[in-house]
N, C-alpha and C positions, 0 to 999 in steps of 0.2 A: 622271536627267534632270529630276523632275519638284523635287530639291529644289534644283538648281541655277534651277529657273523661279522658284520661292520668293523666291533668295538675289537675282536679278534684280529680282522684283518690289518686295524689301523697296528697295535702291540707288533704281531711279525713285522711288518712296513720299519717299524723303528730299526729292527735288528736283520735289515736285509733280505726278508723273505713275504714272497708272496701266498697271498693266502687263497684258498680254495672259493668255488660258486658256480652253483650249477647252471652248464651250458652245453652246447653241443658240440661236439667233436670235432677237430681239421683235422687234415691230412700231411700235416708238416714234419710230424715226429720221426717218421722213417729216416727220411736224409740225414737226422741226428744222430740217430742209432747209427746207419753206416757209418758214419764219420769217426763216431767215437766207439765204434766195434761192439758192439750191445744187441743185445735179440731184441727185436722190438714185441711189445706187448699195449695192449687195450692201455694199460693203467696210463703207460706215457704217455701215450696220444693226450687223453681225457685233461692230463694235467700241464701238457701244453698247450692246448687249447683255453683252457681255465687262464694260464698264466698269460697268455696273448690277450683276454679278454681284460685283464687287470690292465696289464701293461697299456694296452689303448684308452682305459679310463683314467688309468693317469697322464696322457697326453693331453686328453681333451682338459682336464681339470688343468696342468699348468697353462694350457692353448688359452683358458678361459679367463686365469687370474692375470694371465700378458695383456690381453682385450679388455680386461680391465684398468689393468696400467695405461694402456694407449689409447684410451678415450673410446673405445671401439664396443660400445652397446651395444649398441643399437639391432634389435633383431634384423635389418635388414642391411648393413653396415655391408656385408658379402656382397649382395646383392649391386646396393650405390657404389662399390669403389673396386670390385672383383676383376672390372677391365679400365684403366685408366684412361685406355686411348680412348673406350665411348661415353665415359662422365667426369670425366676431372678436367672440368670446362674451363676455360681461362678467359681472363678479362679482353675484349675488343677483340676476339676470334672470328672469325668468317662466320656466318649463321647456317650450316646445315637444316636442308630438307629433303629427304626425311633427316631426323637429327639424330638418328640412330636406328640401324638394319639388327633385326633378330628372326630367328629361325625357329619354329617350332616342328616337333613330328613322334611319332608314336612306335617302339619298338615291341613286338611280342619276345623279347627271346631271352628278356630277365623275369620266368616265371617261376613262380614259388609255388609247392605243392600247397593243395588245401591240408590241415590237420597236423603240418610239420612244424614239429618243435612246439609242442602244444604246454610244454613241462614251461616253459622260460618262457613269462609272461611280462619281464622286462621292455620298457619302451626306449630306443635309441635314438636318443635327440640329434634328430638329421639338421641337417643347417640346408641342406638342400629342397626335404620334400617339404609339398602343401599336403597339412593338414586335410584327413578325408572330409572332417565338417567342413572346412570353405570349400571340398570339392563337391558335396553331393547337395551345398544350397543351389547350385545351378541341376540337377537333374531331373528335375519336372519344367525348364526352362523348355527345351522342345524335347517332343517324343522320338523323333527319328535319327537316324546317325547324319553326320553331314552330308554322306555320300547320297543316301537315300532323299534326303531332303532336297538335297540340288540336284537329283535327278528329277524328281518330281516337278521342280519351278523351271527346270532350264529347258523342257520341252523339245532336248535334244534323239533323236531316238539313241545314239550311244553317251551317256553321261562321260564325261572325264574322267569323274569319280570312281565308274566302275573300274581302271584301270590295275589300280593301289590293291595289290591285296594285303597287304597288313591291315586295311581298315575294313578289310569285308572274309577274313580268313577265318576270324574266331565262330565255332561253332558251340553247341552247347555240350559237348563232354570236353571241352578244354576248359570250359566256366566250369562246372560243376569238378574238374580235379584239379586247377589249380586257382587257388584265391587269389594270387597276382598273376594276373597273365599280360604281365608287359608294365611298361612304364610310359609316360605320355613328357617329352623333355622340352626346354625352350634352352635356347645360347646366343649369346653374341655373334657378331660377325667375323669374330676372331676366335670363335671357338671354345671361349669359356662360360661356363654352363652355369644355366640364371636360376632353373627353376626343373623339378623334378618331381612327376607326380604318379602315385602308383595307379595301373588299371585295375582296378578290383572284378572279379567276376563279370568281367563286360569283354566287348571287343572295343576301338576307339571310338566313344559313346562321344558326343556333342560338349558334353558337361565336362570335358578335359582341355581341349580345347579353350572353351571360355573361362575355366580357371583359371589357366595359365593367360591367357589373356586379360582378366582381371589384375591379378598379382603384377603382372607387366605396367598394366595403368596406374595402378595404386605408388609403383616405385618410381616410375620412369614419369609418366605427364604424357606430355604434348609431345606430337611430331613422330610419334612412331611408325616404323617398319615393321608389320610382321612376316614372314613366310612360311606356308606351308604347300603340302602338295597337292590339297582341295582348298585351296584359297575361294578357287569361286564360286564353289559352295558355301565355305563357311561363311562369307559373305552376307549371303541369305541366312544362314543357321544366326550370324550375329546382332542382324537387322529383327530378328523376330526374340532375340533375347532380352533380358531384364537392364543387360547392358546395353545397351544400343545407344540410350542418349550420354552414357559415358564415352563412349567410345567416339560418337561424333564430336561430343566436347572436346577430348581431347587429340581430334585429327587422328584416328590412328587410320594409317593403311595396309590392304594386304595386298600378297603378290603370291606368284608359284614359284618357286627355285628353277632352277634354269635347265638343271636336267629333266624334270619330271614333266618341266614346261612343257618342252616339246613334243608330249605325247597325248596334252593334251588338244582339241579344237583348235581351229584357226582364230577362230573367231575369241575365244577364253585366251589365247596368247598376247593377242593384241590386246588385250584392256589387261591380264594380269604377269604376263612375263616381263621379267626386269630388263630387258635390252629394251623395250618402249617404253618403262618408268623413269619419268625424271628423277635424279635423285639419286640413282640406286646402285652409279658407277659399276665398276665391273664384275660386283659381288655377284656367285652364283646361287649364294644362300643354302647349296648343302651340306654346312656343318652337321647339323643332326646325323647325318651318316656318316662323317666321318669320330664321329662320338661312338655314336654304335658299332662301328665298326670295331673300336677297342672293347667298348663296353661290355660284348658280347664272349670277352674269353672268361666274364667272372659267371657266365650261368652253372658252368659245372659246379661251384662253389654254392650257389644260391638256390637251387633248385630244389633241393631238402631242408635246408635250412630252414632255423628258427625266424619269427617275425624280426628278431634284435639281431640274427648276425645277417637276414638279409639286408635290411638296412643300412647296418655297417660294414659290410664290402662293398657294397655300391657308394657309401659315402666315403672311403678310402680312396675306393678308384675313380672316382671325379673329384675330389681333392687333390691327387695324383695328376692326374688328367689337367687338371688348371692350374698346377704349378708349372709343367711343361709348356701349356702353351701363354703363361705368365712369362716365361723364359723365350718366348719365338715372340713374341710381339714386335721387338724391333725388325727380327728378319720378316714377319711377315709385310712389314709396313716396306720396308724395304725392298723385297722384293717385286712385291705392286709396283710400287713408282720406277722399276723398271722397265715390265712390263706393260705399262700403262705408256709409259714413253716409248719405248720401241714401236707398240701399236701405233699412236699419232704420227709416228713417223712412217711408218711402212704404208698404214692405210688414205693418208691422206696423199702420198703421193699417185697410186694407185684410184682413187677417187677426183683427184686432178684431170689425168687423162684421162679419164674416163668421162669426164665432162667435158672437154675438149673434142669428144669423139661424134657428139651430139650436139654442137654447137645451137642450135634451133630449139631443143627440148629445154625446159625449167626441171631440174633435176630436183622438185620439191621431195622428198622424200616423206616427210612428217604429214603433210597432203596426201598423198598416197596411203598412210596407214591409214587417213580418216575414212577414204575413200570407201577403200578393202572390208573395214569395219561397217560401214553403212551398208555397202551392200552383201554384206552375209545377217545383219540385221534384219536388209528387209526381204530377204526368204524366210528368216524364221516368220517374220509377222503376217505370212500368209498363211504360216503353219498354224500359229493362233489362232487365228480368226477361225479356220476351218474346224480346229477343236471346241471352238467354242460356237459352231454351228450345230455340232452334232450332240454336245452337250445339252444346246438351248431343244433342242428334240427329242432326246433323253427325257428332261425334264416335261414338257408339254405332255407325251403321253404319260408318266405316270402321276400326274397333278393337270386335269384338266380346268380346275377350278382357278388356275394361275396361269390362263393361256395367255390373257388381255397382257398380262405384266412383262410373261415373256418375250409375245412380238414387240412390246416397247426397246428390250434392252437390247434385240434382235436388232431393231431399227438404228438403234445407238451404235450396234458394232456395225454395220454396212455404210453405216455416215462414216466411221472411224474410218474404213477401208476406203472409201470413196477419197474422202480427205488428201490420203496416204499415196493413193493413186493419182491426184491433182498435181501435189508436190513433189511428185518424181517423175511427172510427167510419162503415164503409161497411157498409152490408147487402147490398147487389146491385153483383155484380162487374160491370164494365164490359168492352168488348170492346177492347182495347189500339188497333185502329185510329179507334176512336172517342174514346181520349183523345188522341192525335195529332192528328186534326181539333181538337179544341176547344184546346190549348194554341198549334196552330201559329195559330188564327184570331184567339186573345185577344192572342196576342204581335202580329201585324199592325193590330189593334186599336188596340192601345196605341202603333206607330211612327207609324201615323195621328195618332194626337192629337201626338205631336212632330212632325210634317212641316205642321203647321197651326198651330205657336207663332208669332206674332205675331212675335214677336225671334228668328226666326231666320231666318239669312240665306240667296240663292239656294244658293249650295256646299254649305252642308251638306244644304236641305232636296233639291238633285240626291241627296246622299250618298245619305238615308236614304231618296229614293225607289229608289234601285236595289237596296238592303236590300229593298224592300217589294215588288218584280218579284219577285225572287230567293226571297220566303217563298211568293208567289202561286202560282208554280210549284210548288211544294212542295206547297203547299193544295189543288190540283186532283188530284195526288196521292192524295195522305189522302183527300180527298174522294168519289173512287172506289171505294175499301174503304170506306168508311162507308156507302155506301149500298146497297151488295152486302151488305152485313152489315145493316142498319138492321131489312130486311123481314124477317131471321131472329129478329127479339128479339119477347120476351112481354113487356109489353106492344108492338107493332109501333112503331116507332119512324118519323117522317117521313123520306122524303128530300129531299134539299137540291140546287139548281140552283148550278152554279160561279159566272153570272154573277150570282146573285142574294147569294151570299156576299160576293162580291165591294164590291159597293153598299154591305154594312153597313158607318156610319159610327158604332153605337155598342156597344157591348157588348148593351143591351137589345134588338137588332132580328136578334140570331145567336139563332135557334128551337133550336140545340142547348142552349143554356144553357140551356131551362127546363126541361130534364128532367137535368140535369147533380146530380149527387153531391156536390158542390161547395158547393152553392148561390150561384154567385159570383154571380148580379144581385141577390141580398141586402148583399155586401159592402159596406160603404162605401167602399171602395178601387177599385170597381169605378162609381164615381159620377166623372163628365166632371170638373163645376164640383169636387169633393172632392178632383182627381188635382191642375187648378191650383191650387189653394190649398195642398195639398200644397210642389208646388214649391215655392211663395212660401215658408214655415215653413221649408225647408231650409235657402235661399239665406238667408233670417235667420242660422239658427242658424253659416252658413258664413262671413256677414259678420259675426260677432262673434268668429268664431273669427281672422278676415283682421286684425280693428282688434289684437288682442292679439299677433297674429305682425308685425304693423307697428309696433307698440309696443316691441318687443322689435328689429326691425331698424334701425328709425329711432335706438336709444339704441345700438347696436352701429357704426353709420353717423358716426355723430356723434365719438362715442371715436376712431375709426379715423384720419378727418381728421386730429383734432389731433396724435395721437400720431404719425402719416406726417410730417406738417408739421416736427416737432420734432425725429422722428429724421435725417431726411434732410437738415437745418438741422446737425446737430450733425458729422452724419458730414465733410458740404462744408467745415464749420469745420474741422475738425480734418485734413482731406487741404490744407488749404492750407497748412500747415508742410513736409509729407512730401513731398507730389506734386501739384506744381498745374497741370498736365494734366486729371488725373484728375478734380481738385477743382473745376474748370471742369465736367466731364463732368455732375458731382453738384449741383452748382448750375443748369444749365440743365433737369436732371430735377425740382427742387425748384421750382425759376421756373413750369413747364409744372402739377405737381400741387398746386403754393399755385393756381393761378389758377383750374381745374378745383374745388379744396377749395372756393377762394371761393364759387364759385356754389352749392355742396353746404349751406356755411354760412346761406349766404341762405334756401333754399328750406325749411330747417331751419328756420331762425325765422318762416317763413311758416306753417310746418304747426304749430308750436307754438303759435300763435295763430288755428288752426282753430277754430269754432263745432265742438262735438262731441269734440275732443282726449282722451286719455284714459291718454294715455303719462305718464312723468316727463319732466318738465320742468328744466334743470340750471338753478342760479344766476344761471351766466354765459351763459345763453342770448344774448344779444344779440353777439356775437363783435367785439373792440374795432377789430381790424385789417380787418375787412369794409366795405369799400367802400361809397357808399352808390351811387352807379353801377350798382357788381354786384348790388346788393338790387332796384336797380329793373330792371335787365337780366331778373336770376330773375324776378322777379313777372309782368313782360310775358311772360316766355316758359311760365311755369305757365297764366296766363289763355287765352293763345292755344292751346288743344290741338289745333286743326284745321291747325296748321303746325308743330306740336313736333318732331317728328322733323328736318324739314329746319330748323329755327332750330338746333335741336341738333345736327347736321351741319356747319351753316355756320358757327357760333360754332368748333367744334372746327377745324377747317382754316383759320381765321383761327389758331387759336394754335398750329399747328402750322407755318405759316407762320412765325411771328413768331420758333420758337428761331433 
């Protein structure tokens, strides 16, 4: 039956008409009726819906027989060439490490009822998602979700993890009514989107994650960046995966995006926020939200939909989505290297005097984070130890038969402690719920001083106050064993009022600290004015790292153009002997990517006549067939940044119009 609907469809096709096939309904038909004065009725809807479904299958089939003309197989062809600026590497280029920054993250809000669209059993060949079998060979890889897992090893009493509620929201009547309850994505640093995979009946399970982190290895190699907003968990979830000795192979790294950073530990900042990652320039890495952020107007479209037209609006509007920012690449490169140069200039003179003020001080800053790091390390490691005192007792009484073995590894951890204690040079042991008080107060301390950055915005500073409830509680906590303990110490130790800890807004005014082993209000790292300036030094050193990896995408950007331009010129010439259908097909592709190129060309020679520039500059910089039009179109639309986005919208669906 169904290839006799085919053999029909193909007969209309000849003589103009599209032919019918069962699917599910849009909502488009009414503005037609208006239009054209008509009652609107069921029948139209149905059959413009039918016909939009046609009409899309023959895009893809010309889409497909172009990808064939232009050498372009390769299942993952999208994937290797989709952003030029981070793989169309060119000979003798600066060597990036990391050699390429990607974002991953998990959205619930493209879900699809269970049981919809049960009739259209049809599969729509995504070019985007992974396959559910490569996703579900990783889901006996670990049991627990990320969150759960790095809470479990990091032996923090608030995990980081707990913070995320998209990854801890999903309850079991949103599994059970909807079969996709979210989509799990990966992108470039620029925004165009690598990899797309559905959440089936889960919340964000561990096994998405590591797909998407697979599929990344498999295309990319070496040298990877990844980000997400449990980096430091997934860490752990990835070290205990099937992947692990890939992943070491192939150098990948992770990190937290810069917003979500902040709400995490002090301590998880400094090993995974990107203002301390070599490499990572002044990427914040939250593209994924700003994906989502559009992604999220197609749920009303997707949420009853059939399995085939979910697919295909979501594969429409990331299609969409990375032609747009296929068209911002130059302004985004451009933009940075402004930005990136105004910073070095503004911060460095500012860090200047600022060294000049302390004449006597070594203003090591990179010292100082080691510092900071080792000692919030070693308060956890008392916390250790003590957990696994009361373990090693746990166990003794309920297996007496295993006492001998016990006090062995007993004796192993008090050696470890003793060790620990030698090399840090401690003489008086502390009371483990007294290092807990002071690590959880200086960690609250220091989110304080981020929730009071001048630059940063309402959102996040809600973030990291709910971070900073969430330690409070914790704090009153500790704070109870500390003071039941306090009166029992030689010398008698004060105790401390919750709301009075509470008030402290600087490291100097917490009274545990002057009796602290530590000596941390000695640190310099422990000094307000010393933490901003701080900053400032990094974001330098990250905006030097940014102009060099702009330097490297802009000559990568550049090449790409040309050689698009030439090849897709050559292929159109040559199908007009063969097949000039086709050849038509390939020239109206060439029309739409010369004219897009053009503006690429422009902005191009705007940034190479930057004050601050610091790239190679080619010969034929000035590009002979460039418009002078289009040069001034780019310029006005680089200057105006407070309408970029929609100038660069409305420019593109003018030329979208126009094939």
């Amino acid at each position: 039956m169904q290839q006799h609907e085919e053999v029909a469809n193909v007969s209309l096709l000849r003589v103009g008409l599209l032919g019918c096939s069962p699917t599910a309904p849009t909502a488009f038909t009414k503005v037609l009726c208006a239009i054209h004065n008509v009652n609107y009725a069921q029948t139209f809807r149905n059959q413009f819906s039918i016909t939009f479904d046609v009409y899309l299958a023959i895009l893809r089939e010309v889409r497909s027989r172009v990808d064939i003309a232009l050498g372009r197989t390769d299942p993952d062809w999208r994937l290797q060439h989709g952003c030029p600026a981070c793989t169309f590497e060119q000979p003798n280029e600066c060597p990036l490490y990391p050699a390429s920054l990607k974002a991953m993250d998990g959205n619930n809000s493209a879900k699809r009822m269970a049981n919809a669209g049960n009739a259209d059993c049809r599969i729509f060949p995504s070019r985007y998602m992974i396959p559910p079998n490569q996703v579900d060979m990783f889901k006996d890889d670990v049991r627990l979700r990320p969150g759960e897992r790095g809470a479990n090893q990091n032996n923090n009493a608030t995990s980081c993890t707990d913070n995320w509620k998209a990854a801890n929201s999903t309850n079991e009547n949103t599994v059970h009514v909807f079969e996709q309850t979210g989509i799990f994505l990966s992108a470039c640093r620029h925004g165009i989107v690598q990899t797309v995979t559905e959440m089936r009946h889960s919340g964000e399970l561990a096994k998405y994650p590591l797909a998407t982190t697979n599929k990344l290895l498999d295309v990319f190699g070496d040298n990877q960046a990844i980000s997400s907003d449990i980096s430091c968990s997934l860490s752990k979830t990835l070290a205990a995966s099937s992947i692990q000795d890939k992943a070491d192979n192939h150098k990948l790294s992770l990190s937290v995006n810069a917003f979500h950073g902040h709400a995490h530990n002090c301590k998880c900042q400094l090993q995974y926020h990107p203002m301390y990652l070599r490499g990572f320039g002044l990427e914040d890495l939250e593209t994924c939200e700003c994906i989502f952020a559009s992604s999220n107007t197609t749920a009303c479209l997707i949420r009853h939909a059939s399995h085939f037209h979910y697919s295909q609006f979501l594969d429409l509007h990331f299609d969409q989505w990375d032609m747009d920012r296929y068209f911002e690449l130059s302004r985004f490169i451009f933009n940075n290297y402004k930005q990136a140069v105004t910073l070095i200039t503004d911060f460095t003179k500012e860090l200047d005097a600022y060294r000049l003020s302390f004449p006597d001080q070594a203003m090591d800053f990179e010292t100082w984070v080691a510092e900071e790091l080792a000692y919030l390390e070693s308060l956890i490691m008392w916390k250790r130890w003590r957990n696994s005192i009361r373990i090693t007792s746990q166990t003794t009484k309920q297996a007496q038969a295993a006492r001998r073995a016990v006090e062995r590894r007993l004796q192993i951890q008090i050696n470890i402690v003793e060790d620990l204690e030698t090399r840090l040079d401690i003489a008086d042991q502390w009371i483990p719920e007294i290092e807990d008080l002071e690590g959880l107060v200086v960690q609250r301390l220091f989110e304080l001083s981020k929730a009071n950055l001048s630059s940063t915005g309402y959102k996040l500073r809600r973030q990291i106050s709910r971070a900073i409830v969430k330690r409070s509680s914790t704090i009153r906590t500790a704070l109870d064993k500390y003071n039941k303990l306090a009166v029992m110490q030689n010398p008698r130790r004060p105790t401390l009022q919750y709301s009075k800890v509470m008030s402290y807004a600087a490291l100097g005014e917490f009274e545990i600290l002057k009796h602290s082993r530590h000596d941390i209000l000695m640190k310099p790292w422990s000094n307000p004015t010393h933490r901003e300036m701080a900053i400032k030094y990094f974001k330098i050193l990250r905006a030097h790292e940014e102009i060099t990896q702009l330097n490297v995408e802009i000559r990568r950007l550049h090449a790409w153009i040309d050689v698009e331009d030439s090849d897709i010129k050559r292929v159109a010439t040559e199908l007009e002997s063969t097949n000039l259908p086709l050849a038509a097909e390939v020239w109206e592709l060439y029309n739409w990517q010369r004219r897009v190129n053009d503006v690429h060309h422009a902005r191009i020679n705007r940034l190479y006549s930057l004050e601050g520039f610091t790239g190679c500059v080619p010969s034929d910089m000035i590009a002979a067939d460039v418009s002078l039009d289009v040069d001034e179109v780019a310029a006005e639309m680089i200057d105006d940044e407070s309408e970029g986005d929609e100038a660069a919208h409305f420019e593109l669906c003018i030329q979208q119009m126009s094939l």
